[in-house]
N, C-alpha and C positions, 0 to 999 in steps of 0.2 A: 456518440456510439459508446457501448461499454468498453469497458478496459478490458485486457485478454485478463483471466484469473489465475493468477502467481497460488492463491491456496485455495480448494476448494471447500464449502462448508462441509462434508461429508469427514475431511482432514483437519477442519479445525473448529469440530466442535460446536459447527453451530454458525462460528464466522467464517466468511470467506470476503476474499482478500486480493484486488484486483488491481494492477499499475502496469505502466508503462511510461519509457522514453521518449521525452519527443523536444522537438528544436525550434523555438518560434525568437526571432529577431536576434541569432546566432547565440542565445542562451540555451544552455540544456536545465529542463524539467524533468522532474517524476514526480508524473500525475498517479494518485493511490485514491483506490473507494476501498468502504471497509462496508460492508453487509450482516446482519445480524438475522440469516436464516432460519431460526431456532423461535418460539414460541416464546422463551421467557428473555428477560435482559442479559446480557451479557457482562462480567467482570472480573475482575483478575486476573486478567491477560496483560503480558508484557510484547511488543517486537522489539526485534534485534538486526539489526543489519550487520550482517557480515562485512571482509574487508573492501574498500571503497576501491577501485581497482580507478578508477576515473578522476579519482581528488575532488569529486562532488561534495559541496557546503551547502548547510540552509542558509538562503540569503536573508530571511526572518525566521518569527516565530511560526509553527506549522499550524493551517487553520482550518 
């Protein structure tokens, strides 16, 4: 099922921006899609995650 959408493209431009929490084998994830609504390619875009209120770590590289 999709992810509820944290940005919508209408707010950023083209992409939108959808994750959520979730608990599988008493690990927490945040699962993200990233969508490129918009006709041409997308770049130059940075995210930023605010403060980690959880002490959530990547446990690798993001893929």
């Amino acid at each position: 099922s999709p992810l509820p959408i944290l940005l919508p493209s209408s707010s950023g431009q083209g992409l939108q921006i959808g994750g959520m929490l979730t608990r599988r084998d008493d690990q927490i994830f945040y699962s993200m899609s990233f969508e490129n609504a918009s006709s041409i390619p997308l770049d130059g875009f940075m995210i930023q995650f605010n403060k980690n209120t959880l002490g959530l770590a990547a446990a690798g590289p993001l893929q």
